[in-house]
C-alpha positions in Angstrom: 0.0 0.0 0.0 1.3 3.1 -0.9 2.4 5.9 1.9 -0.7 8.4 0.4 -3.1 5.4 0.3 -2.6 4.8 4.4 -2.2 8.6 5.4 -6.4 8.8 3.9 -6.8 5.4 5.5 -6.0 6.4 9.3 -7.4 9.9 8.4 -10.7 8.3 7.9 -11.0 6.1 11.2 -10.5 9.5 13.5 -13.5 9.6 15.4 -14.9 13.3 15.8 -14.1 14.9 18.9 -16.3 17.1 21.5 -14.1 20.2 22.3 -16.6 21.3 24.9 -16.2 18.0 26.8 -14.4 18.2 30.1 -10.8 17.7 30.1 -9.3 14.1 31.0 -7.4 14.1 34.5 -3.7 15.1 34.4 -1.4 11.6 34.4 0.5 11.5 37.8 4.2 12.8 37.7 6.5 11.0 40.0 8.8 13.4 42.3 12.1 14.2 41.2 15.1 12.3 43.0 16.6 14.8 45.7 19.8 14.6 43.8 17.8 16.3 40.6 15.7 18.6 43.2 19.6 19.5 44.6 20.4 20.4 41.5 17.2 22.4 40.2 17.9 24.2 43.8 21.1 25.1 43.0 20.8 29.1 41.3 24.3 29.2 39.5 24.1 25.1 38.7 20.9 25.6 36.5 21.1 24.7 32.9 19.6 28.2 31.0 15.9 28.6 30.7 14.9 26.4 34.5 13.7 28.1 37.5 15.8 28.0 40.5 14.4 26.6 44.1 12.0 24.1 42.5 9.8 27.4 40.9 10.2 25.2 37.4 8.0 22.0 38.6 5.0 24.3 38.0 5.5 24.5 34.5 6.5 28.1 34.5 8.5 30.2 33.1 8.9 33.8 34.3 10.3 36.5 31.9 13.8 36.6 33.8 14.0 32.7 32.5 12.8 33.9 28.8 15.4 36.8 28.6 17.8 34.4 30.0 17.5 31.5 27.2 17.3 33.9 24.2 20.5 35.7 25.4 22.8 31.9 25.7 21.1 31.4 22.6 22.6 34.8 21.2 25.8 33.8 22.1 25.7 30.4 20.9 24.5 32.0 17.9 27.7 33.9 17.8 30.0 31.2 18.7 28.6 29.2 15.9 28.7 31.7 12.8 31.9 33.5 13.7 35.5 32.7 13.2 37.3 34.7 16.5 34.4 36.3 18.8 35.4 38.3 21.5 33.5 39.1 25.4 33.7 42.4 25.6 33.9 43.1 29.6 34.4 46.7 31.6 33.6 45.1 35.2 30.1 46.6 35.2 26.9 45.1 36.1 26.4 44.4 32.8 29.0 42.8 31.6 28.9 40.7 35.2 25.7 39.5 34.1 26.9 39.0 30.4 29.9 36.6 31.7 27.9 34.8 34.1 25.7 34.1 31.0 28.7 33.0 28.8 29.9 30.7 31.6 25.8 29.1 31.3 26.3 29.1 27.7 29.4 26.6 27.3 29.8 25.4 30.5 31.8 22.4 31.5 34.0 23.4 28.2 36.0 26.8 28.0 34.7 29.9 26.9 35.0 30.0 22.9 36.3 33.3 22.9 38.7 35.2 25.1 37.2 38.2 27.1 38.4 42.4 25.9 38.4 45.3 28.1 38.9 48.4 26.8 40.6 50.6 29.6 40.3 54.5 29.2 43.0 54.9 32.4 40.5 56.6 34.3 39.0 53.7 35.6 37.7 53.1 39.2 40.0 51.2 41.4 37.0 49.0 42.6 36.2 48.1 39.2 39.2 47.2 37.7 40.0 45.2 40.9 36.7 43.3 40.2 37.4 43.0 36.3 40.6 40.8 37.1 39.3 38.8 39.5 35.9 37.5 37.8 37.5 36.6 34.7 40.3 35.0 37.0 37.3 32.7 38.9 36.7 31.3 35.7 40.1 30.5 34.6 39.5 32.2 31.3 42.0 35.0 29.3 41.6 38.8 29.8 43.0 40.9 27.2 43.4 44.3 28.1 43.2 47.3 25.3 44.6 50.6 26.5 43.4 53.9 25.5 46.7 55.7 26.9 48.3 53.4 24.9 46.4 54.5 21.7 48.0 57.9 23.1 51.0 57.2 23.2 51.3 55.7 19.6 49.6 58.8 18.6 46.7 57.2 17.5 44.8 59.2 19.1 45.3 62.8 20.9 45.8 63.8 24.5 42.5 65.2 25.9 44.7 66.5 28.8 44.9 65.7 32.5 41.6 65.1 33.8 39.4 65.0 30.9 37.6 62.7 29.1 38.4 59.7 27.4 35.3 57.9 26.7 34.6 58.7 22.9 38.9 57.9 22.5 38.1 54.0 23.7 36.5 54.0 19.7 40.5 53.8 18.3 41.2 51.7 20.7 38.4 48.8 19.9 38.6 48.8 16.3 42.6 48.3 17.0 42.4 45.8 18.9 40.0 44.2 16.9 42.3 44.4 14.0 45.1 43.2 15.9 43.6 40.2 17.4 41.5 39.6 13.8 37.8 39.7 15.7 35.0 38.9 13.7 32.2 39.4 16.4 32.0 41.2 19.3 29.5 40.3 22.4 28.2 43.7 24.5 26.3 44.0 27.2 24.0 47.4 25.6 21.0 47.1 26.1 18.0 49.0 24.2 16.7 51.0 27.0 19.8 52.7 27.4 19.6 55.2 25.2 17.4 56.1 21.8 20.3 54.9 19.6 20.6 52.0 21.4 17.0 51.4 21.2 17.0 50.8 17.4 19.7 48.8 16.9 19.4 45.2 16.0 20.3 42.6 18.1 23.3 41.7 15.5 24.8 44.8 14.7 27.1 44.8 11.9 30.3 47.3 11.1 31.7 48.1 7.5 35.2 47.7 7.2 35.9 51.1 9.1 34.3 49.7 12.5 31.1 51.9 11.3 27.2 51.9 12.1 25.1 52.8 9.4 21.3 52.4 10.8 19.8 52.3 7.6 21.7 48.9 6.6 20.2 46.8 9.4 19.3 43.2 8.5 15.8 42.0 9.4 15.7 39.7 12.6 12.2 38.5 12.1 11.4 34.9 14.5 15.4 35.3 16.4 16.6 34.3 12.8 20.4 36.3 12.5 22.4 36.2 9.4 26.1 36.7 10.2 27.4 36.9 7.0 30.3 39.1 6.5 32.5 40.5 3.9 36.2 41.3 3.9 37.5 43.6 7.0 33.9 43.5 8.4 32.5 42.7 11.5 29.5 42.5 14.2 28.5 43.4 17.3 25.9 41.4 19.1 23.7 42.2 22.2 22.1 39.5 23.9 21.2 41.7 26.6 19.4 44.0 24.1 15.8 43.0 25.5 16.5 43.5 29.1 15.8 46.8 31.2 18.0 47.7 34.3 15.4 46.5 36.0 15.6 43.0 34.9 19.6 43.4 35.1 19.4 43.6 39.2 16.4 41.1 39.1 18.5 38.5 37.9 21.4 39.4 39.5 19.5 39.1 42.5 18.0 35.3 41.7 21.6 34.3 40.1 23.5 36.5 43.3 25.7 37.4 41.0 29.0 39.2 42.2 29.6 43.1 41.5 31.8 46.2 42.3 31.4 47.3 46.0 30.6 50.9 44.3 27.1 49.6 42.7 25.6 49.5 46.7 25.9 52.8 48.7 29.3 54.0 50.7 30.2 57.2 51.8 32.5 59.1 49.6 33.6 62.7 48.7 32.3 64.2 45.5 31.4 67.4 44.0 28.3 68.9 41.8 29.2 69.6 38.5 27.0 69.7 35.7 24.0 68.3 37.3 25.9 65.0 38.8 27.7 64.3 41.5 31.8 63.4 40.4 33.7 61.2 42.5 36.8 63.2 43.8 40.0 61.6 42.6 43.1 61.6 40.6 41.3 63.2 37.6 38.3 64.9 39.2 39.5 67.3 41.6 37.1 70.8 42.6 37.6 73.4 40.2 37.0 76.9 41.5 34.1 77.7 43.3 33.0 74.0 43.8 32.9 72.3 47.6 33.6 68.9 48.3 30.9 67.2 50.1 31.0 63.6 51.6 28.1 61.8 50.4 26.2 58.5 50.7 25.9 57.5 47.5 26.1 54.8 44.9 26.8 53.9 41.3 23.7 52.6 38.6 26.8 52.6 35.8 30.5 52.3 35.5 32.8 54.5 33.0 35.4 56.8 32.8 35.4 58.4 36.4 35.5 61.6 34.7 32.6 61.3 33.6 30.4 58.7 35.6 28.1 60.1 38.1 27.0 58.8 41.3 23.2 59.0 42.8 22.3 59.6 46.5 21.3 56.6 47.9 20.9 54.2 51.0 21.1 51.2 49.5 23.1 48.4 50.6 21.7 45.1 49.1 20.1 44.0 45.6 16.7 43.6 46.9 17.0 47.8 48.4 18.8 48.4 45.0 15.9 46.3 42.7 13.2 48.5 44.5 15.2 51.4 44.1 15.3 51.3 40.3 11.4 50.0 40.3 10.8 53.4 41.2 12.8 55.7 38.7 12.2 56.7 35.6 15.2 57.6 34.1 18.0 55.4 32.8 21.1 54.9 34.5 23.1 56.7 31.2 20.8 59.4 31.3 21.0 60.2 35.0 24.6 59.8 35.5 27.0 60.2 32.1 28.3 63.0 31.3 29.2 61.5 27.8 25.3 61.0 26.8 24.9 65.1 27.2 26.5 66.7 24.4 24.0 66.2 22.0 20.8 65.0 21.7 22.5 62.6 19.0 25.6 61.6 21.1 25.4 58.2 21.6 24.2 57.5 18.0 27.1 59.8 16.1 29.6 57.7 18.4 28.0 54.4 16.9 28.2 56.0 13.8 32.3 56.5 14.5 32.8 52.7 16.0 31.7 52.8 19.5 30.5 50.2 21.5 
């Protein structure tokens, strides 16, 4: 009998169904062993997409497990269509949550790629103290790109003591993606950052200068990415791109999730200028007229101390912090970088150029 003749054969014996009739019971489901319920309890042991402490035995899936299996699929997305793919990692919150996703990702094997930070100088001590030992943890390879290096090769110029260096980490990334021959690059932006940021795709792909052109996006209907690439090109990709800041400290609150001591709230001395408070250090010091108060305050983002504010607050754990940012209503680039105010189109003309 031919395979047509017994597809209209079985077709024809199914009986019609009521669709108003009430539902057969549920079959029984037989506990899981207490080494598997160990495991499911277990936040950081947790394959992506399951919810920790048992929550997953409902059926459930919350949207902190969503965002978390489309990001490790993102990055395996990445692994898998590019040649050398780089981490890039600063030591901020997002970048902590973007390596603890990496280590989900490709976990018990190595990291496919080795993890970049692009250091302006200007760094906080905290930070950087953080940035060496996270990647350290996981036995994986820091490179370090160095914007006074850029300086000193003449690459770029000197901004001068004290002032910014943000916009000059641009020379720096695209050289040290030429060096190293990167052909993706994973970032921890996310869309609600800024307006730029908002409408760029997921997989964000460079012309041969390290340039952005927002008109020649690639469609990314159904999480379908094409990574193709020509000569002395290259991509970004964001698998944090959905989340807010809000989900950010939500997971790093289920995942507990390590950070800088300068995220919660500390007393230290700062001064008003421009409408945020400055850390006083090295390369922030009072200029005339301006008083140095000590402050309790802490940091929603990490940057060039020159031009990273800080935010009064009281907060000394993630759950204080998550209900802390439940309540604002401006992002953490808005409220506290400097960088973000010199044009209404600042972020997007230093996409434009190469930036991050």
């Amino acid at each position: 009998m031919s395979t047509t003749g017994s597809y209209a054969t079985s077709r024809s014996r199914v009986e019609p169904v009521d669709v108003f009739a009430p539902a057969a019971p549920a079959a029984q489901v037989a506990p899981a062993a207490p080494a598997a319920q160990a495991a499911q309890a277990a936040g950081r042991g947790r394959p992506p997409g399951t919810a920790p402490d048992g929550a997953g035995s409902t059926g459930r899936i919350d949207h902190l497990e969503l965002l978390e299996s489309h990001a490790v699929f993102i990055m395996r997305e990445v692994a898998a269509e590019s040649e050398r793919p780089v981490l890039l990692f600063s030591g901020g919150k997002d970048s902590a949550v973007l390596l603890h996703l990496a280590v989900k990702a490709f976990r018990p094997g190595g990291l496919p790629f080795p993890v970049l930070h692009v250091d302006t100088g200007h760094n906080f001590g905290e930070v950087l103290e953080y940035r060496d030992r996270a990647v350290e943890q996981i036995g994986e390879r820091l490179l370090v790109a160095g914007v006074q290096d850029s300086i000193d090769q003449g690459r770029v110029a000197d901004p001068g003591p004290g002032a910014m260096r943000n916009r000059l980490q641009t020379t720096t990334l695209l050289d040290a993606i030429a060096l190293h021959g990167f052909d993706a690059c994973l970032g921890g932006a996310r869309r609600d950052e800024d307006k730029a940021r908002a409408k760029e795709r997921v997989f964000s792909f460079r012309d041969s200068f390290g340039q952005w052109d927002p008109k020649r996006q690639r469609p990314e209907l159904w999480h379908l990415y094409q990574a193709g690439l020509r000569p002395g090109e290259h991509f970004r990709a964001f698998p944090l791109s959905d989340w807010t800041e809000l989900d950010v400290w939500q997971y790093i609150a289920r995942e507990r999730i390590e950070l800088p001591s300068i995220y919660y709230a500390h007393r230290r001395p700062v001064v008003q200028r421009d409408g945020m408070l400055l850390a006083v250090s090295e390369w922030v010091t009072p200029a005339s007229g301006e008083q140095v108060e000590e402050a309790t305050v802490r940091f929603r983002t990490v940057g060039d101390a020159t031009c990273t504010g800080a935010v009064r607050s009281s907060a000394l754990t993630v759950a204080e912090i998550v209900d802390e940012v439940a309540g604002s209503r401006v992002s953490e680039r808005g409220a506290t970088r400097a960088d973000d105010r010199f044009s209404e189109t600042s972020m997007e003309d230093r996409k434009r150029e190469g930036y991050f």
